[in-house]
C-alpha positions as CSV (number, residue, x, y, z in Angstrom):
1,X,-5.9,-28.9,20.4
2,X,-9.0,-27.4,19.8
3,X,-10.6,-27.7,16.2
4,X,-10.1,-24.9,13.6
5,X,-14.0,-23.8,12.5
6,X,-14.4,-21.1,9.4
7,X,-17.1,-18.6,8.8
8,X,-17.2,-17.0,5.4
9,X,-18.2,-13.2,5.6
10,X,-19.5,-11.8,2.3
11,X,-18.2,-8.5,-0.1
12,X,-17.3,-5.1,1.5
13,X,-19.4,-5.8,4.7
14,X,-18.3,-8.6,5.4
15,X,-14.9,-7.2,5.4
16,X,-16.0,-4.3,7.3
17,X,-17.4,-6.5,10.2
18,X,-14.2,-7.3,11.2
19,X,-12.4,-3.4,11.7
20,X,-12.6,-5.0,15.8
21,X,-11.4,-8.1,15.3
22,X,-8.2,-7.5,13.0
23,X,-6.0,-5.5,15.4
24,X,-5.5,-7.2,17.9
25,X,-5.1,-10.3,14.9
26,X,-2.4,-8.0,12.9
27,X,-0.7,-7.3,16.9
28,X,0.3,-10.9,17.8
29,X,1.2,-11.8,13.8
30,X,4.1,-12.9,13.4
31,X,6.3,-9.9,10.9
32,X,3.3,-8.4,10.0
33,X,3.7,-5.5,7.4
34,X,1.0,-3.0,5.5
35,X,-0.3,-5.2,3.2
36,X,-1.9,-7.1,6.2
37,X,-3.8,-4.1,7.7
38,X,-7.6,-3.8,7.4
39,X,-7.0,-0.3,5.8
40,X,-5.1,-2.4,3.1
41,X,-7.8,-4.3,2.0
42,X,-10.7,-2.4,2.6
43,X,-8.8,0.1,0.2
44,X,-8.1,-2.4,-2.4
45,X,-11.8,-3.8,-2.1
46,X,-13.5,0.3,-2.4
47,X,-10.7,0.8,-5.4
48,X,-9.6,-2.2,-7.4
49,X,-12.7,-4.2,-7.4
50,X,-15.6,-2.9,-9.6
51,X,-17.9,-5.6,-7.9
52,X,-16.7,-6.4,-4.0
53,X,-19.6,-8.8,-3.9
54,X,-17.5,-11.6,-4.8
55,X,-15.4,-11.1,-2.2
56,X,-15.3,-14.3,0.3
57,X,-13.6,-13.3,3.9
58,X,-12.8,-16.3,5.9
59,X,-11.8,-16.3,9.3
60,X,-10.7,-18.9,10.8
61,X,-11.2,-19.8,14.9
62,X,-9.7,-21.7,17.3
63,X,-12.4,-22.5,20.0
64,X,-15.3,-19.7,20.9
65,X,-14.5,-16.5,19.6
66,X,-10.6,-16.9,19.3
67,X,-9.5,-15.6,15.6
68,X,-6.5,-17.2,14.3
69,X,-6.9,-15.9,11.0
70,X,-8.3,-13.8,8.2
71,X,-8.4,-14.6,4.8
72,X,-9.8,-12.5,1.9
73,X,-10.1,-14.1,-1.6
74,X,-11.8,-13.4,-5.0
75,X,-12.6,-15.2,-7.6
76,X,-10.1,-15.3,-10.3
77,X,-9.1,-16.8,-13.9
78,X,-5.7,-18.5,-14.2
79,X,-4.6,-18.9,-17.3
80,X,-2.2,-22.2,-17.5
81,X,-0.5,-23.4,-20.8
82,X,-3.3,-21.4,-22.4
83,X,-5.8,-23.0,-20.7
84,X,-8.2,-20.6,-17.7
85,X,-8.5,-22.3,-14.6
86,X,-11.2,-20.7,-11.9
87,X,-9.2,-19.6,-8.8
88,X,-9.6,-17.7,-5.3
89,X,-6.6,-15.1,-4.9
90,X,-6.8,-12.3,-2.6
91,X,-8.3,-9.1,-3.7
92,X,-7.0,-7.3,-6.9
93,X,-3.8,-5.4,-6.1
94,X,-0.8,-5.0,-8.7
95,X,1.3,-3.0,-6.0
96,X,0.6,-5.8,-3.3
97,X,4.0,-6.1,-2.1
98,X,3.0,-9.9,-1.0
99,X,0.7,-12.3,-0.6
100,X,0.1,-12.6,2.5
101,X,-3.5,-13.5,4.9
102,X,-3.5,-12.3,8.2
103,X,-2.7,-14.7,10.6
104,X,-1.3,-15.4,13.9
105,X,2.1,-16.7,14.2
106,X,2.2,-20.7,13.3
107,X,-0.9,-21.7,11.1
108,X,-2.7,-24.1,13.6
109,X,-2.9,-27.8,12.2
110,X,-5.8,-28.2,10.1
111,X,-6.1,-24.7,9.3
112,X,-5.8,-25.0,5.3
113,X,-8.3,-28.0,4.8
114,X,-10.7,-26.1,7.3
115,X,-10.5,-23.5,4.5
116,X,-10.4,-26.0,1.7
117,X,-14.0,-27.2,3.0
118,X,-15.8,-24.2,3.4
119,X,-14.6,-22.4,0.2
120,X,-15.6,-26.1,-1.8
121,X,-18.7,-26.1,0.3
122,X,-19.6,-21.9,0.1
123,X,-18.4,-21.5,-3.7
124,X,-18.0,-24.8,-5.6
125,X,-16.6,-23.4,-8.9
126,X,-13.0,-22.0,-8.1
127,X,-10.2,-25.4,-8.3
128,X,-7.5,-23.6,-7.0
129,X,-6.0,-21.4,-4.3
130,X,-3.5,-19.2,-6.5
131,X,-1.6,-16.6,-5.0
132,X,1.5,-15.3,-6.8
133,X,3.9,-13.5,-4.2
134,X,3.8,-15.8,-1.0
135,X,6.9,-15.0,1.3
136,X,9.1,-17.6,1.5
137,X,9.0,-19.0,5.5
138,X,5.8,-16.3,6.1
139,X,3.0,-17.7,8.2
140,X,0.9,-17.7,4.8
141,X,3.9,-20.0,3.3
142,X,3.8,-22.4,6.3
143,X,0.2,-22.7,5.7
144,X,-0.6,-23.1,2.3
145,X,2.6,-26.1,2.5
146,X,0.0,-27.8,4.6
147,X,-1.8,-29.1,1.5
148,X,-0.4,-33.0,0.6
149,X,2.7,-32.8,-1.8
150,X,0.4,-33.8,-4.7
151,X,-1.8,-30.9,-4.5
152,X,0.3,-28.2,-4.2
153,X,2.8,-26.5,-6.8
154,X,5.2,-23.7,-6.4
155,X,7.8,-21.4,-8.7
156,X,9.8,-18.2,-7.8
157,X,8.3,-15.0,-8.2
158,X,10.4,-12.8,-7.3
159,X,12.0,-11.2,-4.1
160,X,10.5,-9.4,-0.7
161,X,12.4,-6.2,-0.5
162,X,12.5,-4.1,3.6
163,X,15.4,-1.6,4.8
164,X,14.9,-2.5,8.8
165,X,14.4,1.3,9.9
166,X,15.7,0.5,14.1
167,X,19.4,0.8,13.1
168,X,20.7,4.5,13.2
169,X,20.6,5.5,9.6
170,X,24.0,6.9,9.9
171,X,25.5,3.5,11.3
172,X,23.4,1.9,8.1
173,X,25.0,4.7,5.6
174,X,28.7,3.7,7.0
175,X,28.1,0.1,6.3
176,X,27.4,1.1,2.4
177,X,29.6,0.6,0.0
178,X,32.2,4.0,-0.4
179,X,31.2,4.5,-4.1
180,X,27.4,4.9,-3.3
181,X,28.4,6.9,-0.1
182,X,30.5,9.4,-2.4
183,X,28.0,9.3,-4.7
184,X,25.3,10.4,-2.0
185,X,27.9,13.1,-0.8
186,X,28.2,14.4,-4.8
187,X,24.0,14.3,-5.0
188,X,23.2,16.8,-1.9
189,X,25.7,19.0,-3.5
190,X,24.8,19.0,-6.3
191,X,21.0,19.5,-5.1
192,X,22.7,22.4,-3.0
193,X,23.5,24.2,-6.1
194,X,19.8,23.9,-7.3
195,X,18.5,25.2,-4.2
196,X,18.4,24.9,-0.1
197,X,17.8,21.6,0.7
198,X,13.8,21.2,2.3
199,X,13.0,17.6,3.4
200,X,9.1,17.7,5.0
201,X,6.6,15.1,5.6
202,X,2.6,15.6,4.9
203,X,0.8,13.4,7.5
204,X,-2.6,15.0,8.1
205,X,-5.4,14.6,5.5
206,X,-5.5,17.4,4.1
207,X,-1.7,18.0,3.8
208,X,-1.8,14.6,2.3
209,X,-4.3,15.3,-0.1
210,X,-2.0,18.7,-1.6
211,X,1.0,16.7,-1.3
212,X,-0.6,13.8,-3.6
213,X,-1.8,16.2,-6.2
214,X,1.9,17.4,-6.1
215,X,3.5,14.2,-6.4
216,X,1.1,13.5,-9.2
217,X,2.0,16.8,-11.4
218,X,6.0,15.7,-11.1
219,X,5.5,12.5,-12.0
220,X,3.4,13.5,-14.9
221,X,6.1,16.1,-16.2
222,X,8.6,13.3,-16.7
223,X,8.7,10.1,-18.9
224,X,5.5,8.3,-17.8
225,X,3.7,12.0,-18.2
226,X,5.4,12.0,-22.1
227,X,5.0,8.2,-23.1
228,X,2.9,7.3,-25.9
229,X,1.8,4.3,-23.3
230,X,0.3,7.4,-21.0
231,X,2.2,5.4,-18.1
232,X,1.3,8.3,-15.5
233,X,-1.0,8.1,-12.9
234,X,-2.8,11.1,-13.9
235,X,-3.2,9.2,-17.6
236,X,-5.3,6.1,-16.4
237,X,-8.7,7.2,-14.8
238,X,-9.4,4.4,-12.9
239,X,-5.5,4.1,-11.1
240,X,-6.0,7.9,-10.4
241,X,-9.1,7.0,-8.8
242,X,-7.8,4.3,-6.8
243,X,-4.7,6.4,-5.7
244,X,-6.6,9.3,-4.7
245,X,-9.4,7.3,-2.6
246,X,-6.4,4.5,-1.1
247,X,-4.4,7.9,-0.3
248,X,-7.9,9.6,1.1
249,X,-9.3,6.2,3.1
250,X,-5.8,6.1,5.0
251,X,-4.7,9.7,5.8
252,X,-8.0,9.8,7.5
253,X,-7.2,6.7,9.3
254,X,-3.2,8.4,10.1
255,X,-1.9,5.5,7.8
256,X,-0.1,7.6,4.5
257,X,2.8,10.0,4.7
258,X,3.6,11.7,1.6
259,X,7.1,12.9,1.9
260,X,9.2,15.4,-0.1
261,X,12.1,16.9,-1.1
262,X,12.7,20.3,-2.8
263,X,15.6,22.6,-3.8
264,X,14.8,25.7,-2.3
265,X,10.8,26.3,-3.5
266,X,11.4,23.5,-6.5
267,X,10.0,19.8,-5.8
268,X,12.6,17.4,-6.6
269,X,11.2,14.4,-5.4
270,X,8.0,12.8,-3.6
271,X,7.3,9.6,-1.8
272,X,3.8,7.9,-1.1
273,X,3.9,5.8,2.0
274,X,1.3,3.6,3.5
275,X,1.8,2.7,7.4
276,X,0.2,-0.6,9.2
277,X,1.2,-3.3,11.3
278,X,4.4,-1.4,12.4
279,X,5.8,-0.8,8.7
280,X,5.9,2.2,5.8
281,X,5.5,0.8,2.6
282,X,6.7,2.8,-0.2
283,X,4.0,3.1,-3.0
284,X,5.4,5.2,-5.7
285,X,7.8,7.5,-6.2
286,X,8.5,10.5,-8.3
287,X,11.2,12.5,-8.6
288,X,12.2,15.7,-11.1
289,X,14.0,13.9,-14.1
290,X,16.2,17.0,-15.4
291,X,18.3,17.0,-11.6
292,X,18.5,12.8,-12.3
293,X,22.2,13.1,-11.9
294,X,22.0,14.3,-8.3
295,X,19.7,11.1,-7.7
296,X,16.9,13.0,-6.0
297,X,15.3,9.3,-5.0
298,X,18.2,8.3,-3.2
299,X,18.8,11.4,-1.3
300,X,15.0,11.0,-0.5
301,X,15.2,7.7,0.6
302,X,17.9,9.1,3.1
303,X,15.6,11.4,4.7
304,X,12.8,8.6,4.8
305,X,15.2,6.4,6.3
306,X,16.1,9.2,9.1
307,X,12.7,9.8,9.8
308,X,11.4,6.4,10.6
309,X,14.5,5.5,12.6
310,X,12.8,7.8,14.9
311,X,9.5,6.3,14.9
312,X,9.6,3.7,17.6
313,X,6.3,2.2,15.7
314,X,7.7,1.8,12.3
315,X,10.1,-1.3,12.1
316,X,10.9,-0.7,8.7
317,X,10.8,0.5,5.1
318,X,9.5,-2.1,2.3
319,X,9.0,-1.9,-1.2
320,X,7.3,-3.2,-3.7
321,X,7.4,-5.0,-7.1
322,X,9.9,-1.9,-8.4
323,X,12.3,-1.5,-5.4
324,X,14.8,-3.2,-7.5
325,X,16.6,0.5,-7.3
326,X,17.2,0.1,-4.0
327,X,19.9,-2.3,-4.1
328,X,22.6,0.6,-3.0
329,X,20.8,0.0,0.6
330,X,21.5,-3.6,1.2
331,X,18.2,-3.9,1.5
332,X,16.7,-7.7,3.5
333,X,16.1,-9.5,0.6
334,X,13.1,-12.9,1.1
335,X,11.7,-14.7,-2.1
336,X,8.5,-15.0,-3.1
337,X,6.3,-17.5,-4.9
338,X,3.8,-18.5,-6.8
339,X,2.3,-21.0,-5.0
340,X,-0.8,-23.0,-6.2
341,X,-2.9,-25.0,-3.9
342,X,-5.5,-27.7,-5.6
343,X,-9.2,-27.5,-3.9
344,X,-9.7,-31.5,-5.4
345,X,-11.2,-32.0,-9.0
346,X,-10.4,-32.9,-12.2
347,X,-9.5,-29.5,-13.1
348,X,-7.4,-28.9,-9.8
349,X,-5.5,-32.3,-10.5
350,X,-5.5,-30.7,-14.7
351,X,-4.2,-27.5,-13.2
352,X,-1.6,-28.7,-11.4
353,X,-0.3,-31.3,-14.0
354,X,0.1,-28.7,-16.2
355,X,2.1,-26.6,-14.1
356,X,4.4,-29.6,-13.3
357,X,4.9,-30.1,-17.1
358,X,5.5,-26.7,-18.0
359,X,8.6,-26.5,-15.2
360,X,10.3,-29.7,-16.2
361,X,9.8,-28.1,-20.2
362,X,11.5,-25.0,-18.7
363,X,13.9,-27.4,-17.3
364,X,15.0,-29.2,-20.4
């Protein structure tokens, strides 16, 4: 088997380079979703990150010019039983629905110390690898479990949320359970008494771009829009700015679909999706909070649901950290982890000792 070599590629070019290269990677991955596309990243890089510098892309070969791999980490701070411990995570994205590096199937033996060396060798300071929602069984799972039983450390962190979108959605709506089909029955007509039901999908950019600015005054007339917290979009300059470019950077590229529902010329709901790597991932959603009876969301999700099961390229529908409301769906549920991988030290072996400690404490 050949030998596993890694080349570290620097901050926003670096990351750039490899637009050629991480098709054809993201193509033969094994369940590949969004959060692995190059628009993904490059996004959260341009958005998230007021200094993409520090970014440290490694890609990881097998033999001349074969990627295997691409892994994009930032330095972070840990904080462990109040104690920070330096750390390389990927880049900065609360809505990251995993984890995940991009890699191809079955992480190659001696793929995670080849990445051990060069990141000890390229940036000596960080002690750990520490990312927070690996997928349980993922390619990125199977490799960061090839680190030696002493220097690795793991604890749930939640759940991995996808409706598969290749079943006909009205074969998936007969399998629900007959309270939330009656209760999707009651919603349409009760939306039918608020107006003619309009279900229509902005793909191009700059029906993307209206539809956003839409989405965002709905959301901003409910709750988040009326919370002393300011919990809309349209309240935090810097998330607006990342929505509008992330929005902006993929429309261009034909990867965000905002979609929406409306009661005759009223908007009752909106849905941000991002596409890549043959899934939608569902952003954020808004919906008009004085028809919540009617569950606007749900009846949206419907016409989603519809829509990609007649997208031969998009597999299916996943969520992120706040899809618990989907549960009416029977969604595929995976868990996630936090998984902690020691790069060698005193504070690695400190790190991870801690971690141990605090579990059994939890435990007790």
């Amino acid at each position: 088997m050949s030998q596993i070599e890694v080349e570290i590629r620097s901050g926003l070019e670096g990351l750039e380079s490899m637009a050629m290269e991480w098709p054809a990677l993201t193509g033969s991955a094994e369940n590949a979703g969004f959060e692995h596309s190059h628009g993904a990243f490059l996004a959260a890089l341009k958005y998230r990150l007021a200094d993409p510098s520090v970014t440290r892309c490694a890609v990881l070969r097998r033999g001349p010019g074969s990627v295997v791999g691409i892994c994009p980490l930032v330095p972070v701070r840990r904080r462990i039983r109040r104690l920070g411990f330096p750390a390389w995570d990927l880049p900065r994205d609360p809505d990251r629905p995993t984890s995940s590096f991009v890699l191809a199937g079955i992480p190659p033996d001696g793929a995670l110390g080849a990445l051990q060396g060069i990141l000890s060798r390229d940036a000596p300071g960080p002690c750990l690898l520490s990312l927070p929602r690996v997928e349980q069984g993922s390619p990125t799972w199977r490799l960061l479990r090839q680190a030696p039983a002493e220097s690795l450390f793991s604890m749930p962190s939640g759940s991995a949320i996808r409706i598969p979108t290749v079943e006909d959605a009205g074969s998936r709506i007969a399998g629900l359970s007959q309270k939330f089909r009656q209760n999707l029955r009651r919603g349409w007509r009760m939306l039918e008494e608020a107006g003619k039901p309009v279900y229509r999908v902005a793909r191009e950019v700059g029906e993307v771009g209206e539809a956003l600015e839409r989405f965002l005054g709905l959301e901003a007339a409910g709750w988040k829009g009326s919370s002393a917290q300011g919990h809309a979009i349209r309240s935090d300059p810097a998330l607006l700015a990342y929505v509008r470019g992330t929005t902006g950077l993929l429309a261009a590229r034909s990867q965000c679909h905002v979609h929406e529902l409306r009661a005759g010329d009223r908007l009752v709901a909106s849905l941000i999706c991002f596409l890549g790597s043959g899934e939608a991932y569902a952003f954020k959603i808004a919906h008009d909070e004085s028809l919540r009876r009617a569950a606007p969301g749900h009846l949206l999700l419907q016409r989603v649901l519809e829509d990609y099961g007649r997208a031969p390229a998009v597999r299916a529908l996943a969520g992120g950290p706040e899809a618990g409301w989907w549960s009416p769906w029977r969604p595929e549920v995976t868990p996630l982890h936090a998984v902690y991988v020691g790069l060698g030290g005193v504070k690695s072996r400190l790190a991870l000792a801690l971690l141990r400690a605090g579990r059994q404490g939890s435990a007790q």
